[in-house]
Backbone as numpy.savetxt, mean C-alpha at the origin, in Angstrom:
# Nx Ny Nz CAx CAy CAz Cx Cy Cz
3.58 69.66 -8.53 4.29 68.41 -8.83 3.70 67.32 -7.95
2.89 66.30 -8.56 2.63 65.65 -7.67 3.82 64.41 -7.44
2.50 63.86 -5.92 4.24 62.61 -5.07 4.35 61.36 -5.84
5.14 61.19 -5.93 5.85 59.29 -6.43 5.31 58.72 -5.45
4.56 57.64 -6.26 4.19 56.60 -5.57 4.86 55.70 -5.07
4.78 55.01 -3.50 6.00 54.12 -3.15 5.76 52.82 -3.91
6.16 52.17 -3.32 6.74 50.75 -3.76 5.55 49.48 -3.80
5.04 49.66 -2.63 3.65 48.83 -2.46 2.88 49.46 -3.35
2.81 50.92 -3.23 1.34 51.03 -4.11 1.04 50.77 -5.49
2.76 51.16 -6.07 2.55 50.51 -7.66 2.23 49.22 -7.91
2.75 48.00 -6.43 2.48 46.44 -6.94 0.99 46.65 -6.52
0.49 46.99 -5.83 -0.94 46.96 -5.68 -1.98 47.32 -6.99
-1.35 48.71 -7.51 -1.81 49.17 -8.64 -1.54 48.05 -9.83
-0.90 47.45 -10.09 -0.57 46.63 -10.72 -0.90 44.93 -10.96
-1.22 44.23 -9.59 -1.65 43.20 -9.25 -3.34 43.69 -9.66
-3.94 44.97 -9.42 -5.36 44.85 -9.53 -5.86 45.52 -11.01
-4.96 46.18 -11.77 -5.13 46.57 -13.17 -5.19 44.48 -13.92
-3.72 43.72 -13.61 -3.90 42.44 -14.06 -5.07 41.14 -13.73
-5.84 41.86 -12.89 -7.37 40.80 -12.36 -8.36 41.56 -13.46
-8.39 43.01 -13.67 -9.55 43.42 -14.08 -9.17 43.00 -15.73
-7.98 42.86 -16.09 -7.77 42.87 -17.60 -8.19 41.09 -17.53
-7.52 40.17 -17.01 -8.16 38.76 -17.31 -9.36 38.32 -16.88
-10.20 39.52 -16.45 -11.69 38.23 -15.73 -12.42 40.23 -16.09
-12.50 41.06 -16.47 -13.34 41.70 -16.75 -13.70 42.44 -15.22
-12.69 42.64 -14.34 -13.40 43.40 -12.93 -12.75 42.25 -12.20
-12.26 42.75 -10.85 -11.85 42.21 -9.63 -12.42 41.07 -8.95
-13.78 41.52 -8.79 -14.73 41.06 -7.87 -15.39 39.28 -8.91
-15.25 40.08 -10.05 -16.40 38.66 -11.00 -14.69 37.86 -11.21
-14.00 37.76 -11.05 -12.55 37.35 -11.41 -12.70 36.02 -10.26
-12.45 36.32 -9.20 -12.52 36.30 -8.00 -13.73 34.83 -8.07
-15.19 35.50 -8.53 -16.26 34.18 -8.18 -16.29 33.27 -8.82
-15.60 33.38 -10.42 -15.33 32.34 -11.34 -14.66 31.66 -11.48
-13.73 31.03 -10.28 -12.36 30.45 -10.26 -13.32 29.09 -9.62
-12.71 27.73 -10.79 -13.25 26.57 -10.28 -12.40 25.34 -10.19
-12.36 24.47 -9.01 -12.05 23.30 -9.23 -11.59 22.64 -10.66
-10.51 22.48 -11.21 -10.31 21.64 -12.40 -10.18 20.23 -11.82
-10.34 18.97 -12.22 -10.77 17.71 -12.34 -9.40 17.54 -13.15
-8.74 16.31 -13.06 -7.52 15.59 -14.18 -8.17 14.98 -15.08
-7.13 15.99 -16.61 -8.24 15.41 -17.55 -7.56 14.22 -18.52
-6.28 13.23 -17.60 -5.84 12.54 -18.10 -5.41 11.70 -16.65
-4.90 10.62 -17.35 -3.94 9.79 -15.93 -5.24 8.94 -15.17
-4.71 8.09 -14.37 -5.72 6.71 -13.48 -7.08 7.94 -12.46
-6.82 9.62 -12.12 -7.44 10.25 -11.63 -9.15 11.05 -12.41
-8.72 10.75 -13.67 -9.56 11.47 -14.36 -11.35 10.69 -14.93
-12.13 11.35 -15.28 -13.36 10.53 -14.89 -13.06 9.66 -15.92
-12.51 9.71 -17.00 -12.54 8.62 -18.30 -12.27 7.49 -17.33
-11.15 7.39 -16.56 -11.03 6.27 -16.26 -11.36 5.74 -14.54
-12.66 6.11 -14.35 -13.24 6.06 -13.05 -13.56 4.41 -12.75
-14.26 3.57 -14.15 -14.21 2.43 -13.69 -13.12 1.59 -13.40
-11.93 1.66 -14.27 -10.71 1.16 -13.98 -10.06 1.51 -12.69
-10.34 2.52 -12.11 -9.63 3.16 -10.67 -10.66 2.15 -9.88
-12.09 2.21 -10.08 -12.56 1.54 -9.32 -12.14 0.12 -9.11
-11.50 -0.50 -9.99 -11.14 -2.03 -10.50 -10.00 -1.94 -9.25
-9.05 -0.70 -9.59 -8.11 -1.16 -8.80 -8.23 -0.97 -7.40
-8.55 0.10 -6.60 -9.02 0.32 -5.49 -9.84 -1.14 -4.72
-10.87 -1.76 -5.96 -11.00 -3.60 -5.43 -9.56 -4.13 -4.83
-8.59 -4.23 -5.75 -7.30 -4.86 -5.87 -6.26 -4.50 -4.44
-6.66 -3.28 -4.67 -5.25 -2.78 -2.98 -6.44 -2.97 -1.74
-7.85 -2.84 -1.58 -8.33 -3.49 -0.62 -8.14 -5.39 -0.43
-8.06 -6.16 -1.52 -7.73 -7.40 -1.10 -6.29 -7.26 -0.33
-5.32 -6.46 -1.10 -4.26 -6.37 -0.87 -3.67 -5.81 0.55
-4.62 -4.79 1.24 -4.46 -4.52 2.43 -5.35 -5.36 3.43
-6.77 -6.09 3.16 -6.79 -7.15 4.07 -5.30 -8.68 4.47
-5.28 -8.82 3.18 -3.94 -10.08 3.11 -2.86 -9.39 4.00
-2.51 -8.28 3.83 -1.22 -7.77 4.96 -2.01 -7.65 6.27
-3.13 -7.12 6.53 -3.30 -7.06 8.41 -3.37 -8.47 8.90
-4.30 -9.32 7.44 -4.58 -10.83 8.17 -2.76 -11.32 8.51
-1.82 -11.62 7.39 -0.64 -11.60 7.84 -0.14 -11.26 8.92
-0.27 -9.65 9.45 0.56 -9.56 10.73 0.03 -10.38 11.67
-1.55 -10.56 11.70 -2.10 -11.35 12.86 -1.65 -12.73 13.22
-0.78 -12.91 12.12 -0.86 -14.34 12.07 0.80 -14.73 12.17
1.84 -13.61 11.73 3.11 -13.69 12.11 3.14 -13.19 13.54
2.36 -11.94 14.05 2.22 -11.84 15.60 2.47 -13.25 16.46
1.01 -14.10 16.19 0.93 -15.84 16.71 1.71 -16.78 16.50
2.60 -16.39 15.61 3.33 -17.58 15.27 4.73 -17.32 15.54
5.30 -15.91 15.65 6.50 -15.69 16.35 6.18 -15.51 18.19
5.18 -16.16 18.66 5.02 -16.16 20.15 4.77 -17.27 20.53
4.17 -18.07 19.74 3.79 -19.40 19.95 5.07 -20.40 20.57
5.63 -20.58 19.43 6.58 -21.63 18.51 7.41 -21.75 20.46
7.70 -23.16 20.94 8.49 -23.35 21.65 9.96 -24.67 21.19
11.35 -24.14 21.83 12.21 -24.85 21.14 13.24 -24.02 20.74
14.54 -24.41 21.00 15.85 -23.77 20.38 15.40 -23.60 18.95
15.09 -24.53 18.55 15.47 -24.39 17.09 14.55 -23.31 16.46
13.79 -23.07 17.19 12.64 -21.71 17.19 13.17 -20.66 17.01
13.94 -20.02 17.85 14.07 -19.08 17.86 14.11 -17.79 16.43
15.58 -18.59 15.49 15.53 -18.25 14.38 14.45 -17.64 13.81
13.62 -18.56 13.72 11.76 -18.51 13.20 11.15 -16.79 13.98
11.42 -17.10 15.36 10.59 -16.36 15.85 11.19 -14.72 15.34
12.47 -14.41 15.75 13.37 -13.52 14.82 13.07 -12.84 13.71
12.83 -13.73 12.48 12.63 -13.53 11.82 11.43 -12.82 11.28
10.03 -13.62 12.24 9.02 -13.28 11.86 8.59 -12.19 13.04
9.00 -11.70 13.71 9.20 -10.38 14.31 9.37 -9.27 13.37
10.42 -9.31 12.74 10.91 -8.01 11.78 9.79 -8.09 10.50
9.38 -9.21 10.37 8.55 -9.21 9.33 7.30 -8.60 9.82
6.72 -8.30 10.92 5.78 -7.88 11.31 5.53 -6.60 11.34
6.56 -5.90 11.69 6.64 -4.51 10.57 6.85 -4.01 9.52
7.44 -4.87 9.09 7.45 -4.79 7.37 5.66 -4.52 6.41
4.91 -6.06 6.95 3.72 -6.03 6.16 2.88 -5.35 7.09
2.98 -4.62 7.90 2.37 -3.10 8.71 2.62 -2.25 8.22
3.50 -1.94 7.69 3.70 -0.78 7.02 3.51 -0.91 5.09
3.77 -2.43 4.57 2.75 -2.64 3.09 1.25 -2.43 3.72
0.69 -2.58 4.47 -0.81 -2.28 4.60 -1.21 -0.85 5.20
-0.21 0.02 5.44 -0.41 1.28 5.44 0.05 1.67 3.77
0.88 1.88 3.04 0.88 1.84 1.93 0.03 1.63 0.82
-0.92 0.27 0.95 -2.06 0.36 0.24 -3.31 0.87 1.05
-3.34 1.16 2.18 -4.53 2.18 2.79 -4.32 3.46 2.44
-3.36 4.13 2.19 -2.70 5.64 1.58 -3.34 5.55 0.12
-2.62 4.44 -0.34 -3.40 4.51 -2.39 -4.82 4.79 -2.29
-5.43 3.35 -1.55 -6.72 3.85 -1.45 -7.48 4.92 -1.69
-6.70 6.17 -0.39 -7.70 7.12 -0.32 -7.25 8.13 -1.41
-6.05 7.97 -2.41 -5.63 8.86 -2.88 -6.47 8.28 -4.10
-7.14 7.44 -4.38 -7.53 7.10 -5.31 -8.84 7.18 -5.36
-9.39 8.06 -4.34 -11.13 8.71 -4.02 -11.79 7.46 -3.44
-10.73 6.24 -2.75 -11.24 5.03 -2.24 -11.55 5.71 -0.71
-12.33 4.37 -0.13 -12.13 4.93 1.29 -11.51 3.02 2.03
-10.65 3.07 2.77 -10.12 2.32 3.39 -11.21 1.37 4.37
-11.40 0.31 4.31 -12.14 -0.35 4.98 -12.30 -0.49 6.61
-13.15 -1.06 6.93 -13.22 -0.99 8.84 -13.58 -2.69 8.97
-13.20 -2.68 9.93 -12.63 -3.79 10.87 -14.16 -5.28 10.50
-14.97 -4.61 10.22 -16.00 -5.54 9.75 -16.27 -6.12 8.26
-15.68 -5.73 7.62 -15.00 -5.75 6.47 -14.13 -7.33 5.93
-13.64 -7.72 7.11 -12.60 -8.35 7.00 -12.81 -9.85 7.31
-12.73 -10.43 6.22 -12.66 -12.39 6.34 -11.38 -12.82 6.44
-11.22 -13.38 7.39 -9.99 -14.59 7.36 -9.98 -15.77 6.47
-8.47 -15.65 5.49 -7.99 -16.82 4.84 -6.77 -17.81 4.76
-6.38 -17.22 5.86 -4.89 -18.10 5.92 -5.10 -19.16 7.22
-6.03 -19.99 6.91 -5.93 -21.18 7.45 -4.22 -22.06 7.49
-3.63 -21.98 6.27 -2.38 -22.69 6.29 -1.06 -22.01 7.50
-1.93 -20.49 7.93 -1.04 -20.23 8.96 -1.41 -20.01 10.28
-2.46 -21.21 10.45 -3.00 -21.07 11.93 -1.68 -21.93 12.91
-2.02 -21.48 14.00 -1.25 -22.49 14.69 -1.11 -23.69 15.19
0.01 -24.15 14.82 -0.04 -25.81 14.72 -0.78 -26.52 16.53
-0.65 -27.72 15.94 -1.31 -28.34 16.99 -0.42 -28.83 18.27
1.13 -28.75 17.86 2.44 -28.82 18.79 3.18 -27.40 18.32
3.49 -26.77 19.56 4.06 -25.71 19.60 5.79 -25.73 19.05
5.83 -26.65 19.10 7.36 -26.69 18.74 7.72 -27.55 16.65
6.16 -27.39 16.34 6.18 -27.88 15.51 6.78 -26.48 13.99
7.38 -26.08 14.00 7.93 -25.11 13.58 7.92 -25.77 11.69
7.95 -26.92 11.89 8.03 -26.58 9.52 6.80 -26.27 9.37
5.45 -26.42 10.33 4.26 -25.68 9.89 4.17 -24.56 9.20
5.19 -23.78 10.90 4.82 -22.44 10.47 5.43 -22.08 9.40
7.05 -22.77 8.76 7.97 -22.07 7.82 6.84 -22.47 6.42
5.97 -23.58 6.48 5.72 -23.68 5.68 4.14 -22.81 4.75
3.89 -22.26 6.73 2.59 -21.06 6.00 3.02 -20.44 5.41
4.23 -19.71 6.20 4.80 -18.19 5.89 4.93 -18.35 4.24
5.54 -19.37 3.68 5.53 -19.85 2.36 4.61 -19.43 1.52
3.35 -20.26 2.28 2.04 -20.01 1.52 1.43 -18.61 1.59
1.68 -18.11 2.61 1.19 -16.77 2.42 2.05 -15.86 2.00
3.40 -15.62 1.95 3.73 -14.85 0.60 3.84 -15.12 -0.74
3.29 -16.97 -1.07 3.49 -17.08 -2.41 1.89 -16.39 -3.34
0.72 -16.47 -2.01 -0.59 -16.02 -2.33 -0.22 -14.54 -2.41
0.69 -13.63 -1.93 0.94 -12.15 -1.68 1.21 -12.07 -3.33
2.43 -12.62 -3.49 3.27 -12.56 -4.55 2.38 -12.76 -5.94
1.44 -13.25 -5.90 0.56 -13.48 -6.90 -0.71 -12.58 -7.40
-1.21 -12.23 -6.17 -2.31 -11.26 -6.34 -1.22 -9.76 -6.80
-0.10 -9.56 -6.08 0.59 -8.08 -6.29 0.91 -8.22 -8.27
1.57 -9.18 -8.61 1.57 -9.53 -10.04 -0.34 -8.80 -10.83
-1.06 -9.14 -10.42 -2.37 -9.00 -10.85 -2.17 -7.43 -10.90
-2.31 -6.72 -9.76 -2.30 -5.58 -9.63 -1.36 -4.70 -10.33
-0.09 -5.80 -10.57 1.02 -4.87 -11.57 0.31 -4.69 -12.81
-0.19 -6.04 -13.44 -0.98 -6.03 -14.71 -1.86 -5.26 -14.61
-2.93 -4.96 -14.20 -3.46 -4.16 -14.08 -3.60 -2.68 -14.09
-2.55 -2.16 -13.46 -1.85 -0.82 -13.08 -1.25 -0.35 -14.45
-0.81 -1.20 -15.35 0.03 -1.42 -16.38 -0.47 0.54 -17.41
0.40 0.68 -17.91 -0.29 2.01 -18.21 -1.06 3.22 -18.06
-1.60 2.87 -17.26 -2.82 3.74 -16.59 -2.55 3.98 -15.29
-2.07 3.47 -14.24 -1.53 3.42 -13.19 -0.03 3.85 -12.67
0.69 4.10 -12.83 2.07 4.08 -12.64 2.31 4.27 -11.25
1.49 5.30 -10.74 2.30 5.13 -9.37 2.00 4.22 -8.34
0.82 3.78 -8.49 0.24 2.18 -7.83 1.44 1.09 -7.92
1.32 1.09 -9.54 2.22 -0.02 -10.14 3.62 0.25 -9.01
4.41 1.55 -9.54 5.51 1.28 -9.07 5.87 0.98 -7.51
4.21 1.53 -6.56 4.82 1.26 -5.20 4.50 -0.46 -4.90
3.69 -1.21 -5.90 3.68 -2.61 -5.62 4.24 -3.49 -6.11
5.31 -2.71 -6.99 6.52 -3.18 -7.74 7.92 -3.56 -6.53
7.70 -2.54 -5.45 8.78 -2.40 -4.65 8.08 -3.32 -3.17
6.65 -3.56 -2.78 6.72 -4.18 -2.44 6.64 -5.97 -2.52
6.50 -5.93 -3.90 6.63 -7.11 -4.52 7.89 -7.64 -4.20
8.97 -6.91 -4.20 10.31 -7.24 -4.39 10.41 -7.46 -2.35
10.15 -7.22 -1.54 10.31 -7.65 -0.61 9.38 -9.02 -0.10
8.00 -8.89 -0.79 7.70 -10.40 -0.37 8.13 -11.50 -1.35
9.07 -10.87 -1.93 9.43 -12.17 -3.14 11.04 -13.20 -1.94
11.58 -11.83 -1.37 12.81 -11.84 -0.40 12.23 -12.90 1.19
11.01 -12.65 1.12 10.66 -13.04 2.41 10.40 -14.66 2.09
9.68 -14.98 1.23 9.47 -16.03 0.50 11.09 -16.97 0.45
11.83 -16.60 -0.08 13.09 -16.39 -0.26 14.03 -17.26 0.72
13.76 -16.63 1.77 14.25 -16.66 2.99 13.88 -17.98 3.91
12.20 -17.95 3.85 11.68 -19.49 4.39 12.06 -20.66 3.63
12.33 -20.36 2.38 12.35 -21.58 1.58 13.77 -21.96 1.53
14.49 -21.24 2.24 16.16 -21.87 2.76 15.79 -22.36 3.96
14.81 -21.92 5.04 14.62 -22.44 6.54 14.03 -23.56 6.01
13.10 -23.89 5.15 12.24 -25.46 4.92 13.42 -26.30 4.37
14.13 -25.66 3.14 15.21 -26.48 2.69 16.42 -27.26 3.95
16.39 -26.58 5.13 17.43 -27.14 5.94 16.84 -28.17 6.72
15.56 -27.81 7.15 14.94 -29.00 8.10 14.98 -30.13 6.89
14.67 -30.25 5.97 14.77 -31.10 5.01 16.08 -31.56 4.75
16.82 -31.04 4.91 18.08 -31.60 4.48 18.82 -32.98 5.81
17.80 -32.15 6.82 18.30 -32.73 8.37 17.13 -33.99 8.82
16.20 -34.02 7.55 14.95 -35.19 7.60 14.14 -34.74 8.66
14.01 -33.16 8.89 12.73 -32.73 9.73 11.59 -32.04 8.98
11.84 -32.65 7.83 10.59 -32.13 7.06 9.99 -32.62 5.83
């Protein structure tokens, strides 16, 4: 009478009868297993030039957020004056905000077979948020911050269009940060509206 086999040996017997029945033998099973590629969606080669289009799009999009922090950094340290403060407050919290949208589109990037740019890379364009020529001159700055999320707010629109079908998960994470520089925007244009109301602007 022969022994019953335990418990391991039948899954063993069993796991290696199911390799030799789908690949013809263990061993050739084993060397023929390859990389599949997506053969649909913004990942797949059909649509390699369009990924490339957009990967352009979230690199403008992550220079505009570092140039930003550099420039809300200077301008919430600058600014002297009570009536500052507010300003400075404000553009403090905002400084982690678009630090962390420019980690967000450095993540797409690389998920998108991009590679994230280096520090030489990078031109400055927000002249409208350099610092004023009187430190206490504060509707300057409310009025960069303006300009540079209404330039944010415009290029992210592009990128929605763009993303449009083919994209979705791009789209939807610049959908959500759209909706915060639309808030930030938002926000200055009640601080410009008051100096104005008070004939300081």
């Amino acid at each position: 009478m022969g022994s019953v086999p335990t418990i391991a040996e039948s899954l063993t017997d069993a796991v290696r009868v199911g390799l030799e029945g789908a690949s013809g033998g263990y061993a050739s099973g084993m060397a023929t297993t390859e990389t599949r590629t997506a053969s649909q969606g913004i990942l797949s080669d059909d649509n390699a030039a369009k990924r490339e289009e957009i990967i352009g799009l979230l690199k403008k999009a992550y220079w505009m957020e570092i140039e930003t922090v550099m420039s809300y950094l200077a301008n919430s340290i600058n600014p002297d004056g009570v009536r500052a403060q507010e300003i400075v407050e404000s553009l403090e919290k905002d400084i982690q905000e678009e630090l962390g949208h420019a980690r967000q589109f450095a993540q797409r990037i690389k998920e998108l077979y991009g590679v994230v740019p280096g520090s030489t890379d990078f031109e400055a364009e927000q002249t409208y948020l350099q610092p004023p020529e009187h430190q206490t001159d504060i509707v300057h700055v409310i009025k960069g911050v303006i300009e540079a999320e209404t330039g944010a707010i415009e290029h992210y629109n592009r990128i929605i269009e763009a993303t449009d079908g083919v994209d979705w998960v791009t789209q939807d994470m610049v959908i959500q940060i759209l909706h915060d520089e639309e808030g930030h925007r938002r926000l200055f244009e009640g601080y410009l509206r008051e100096y104005q109301a008070e004939g300081l602007a």
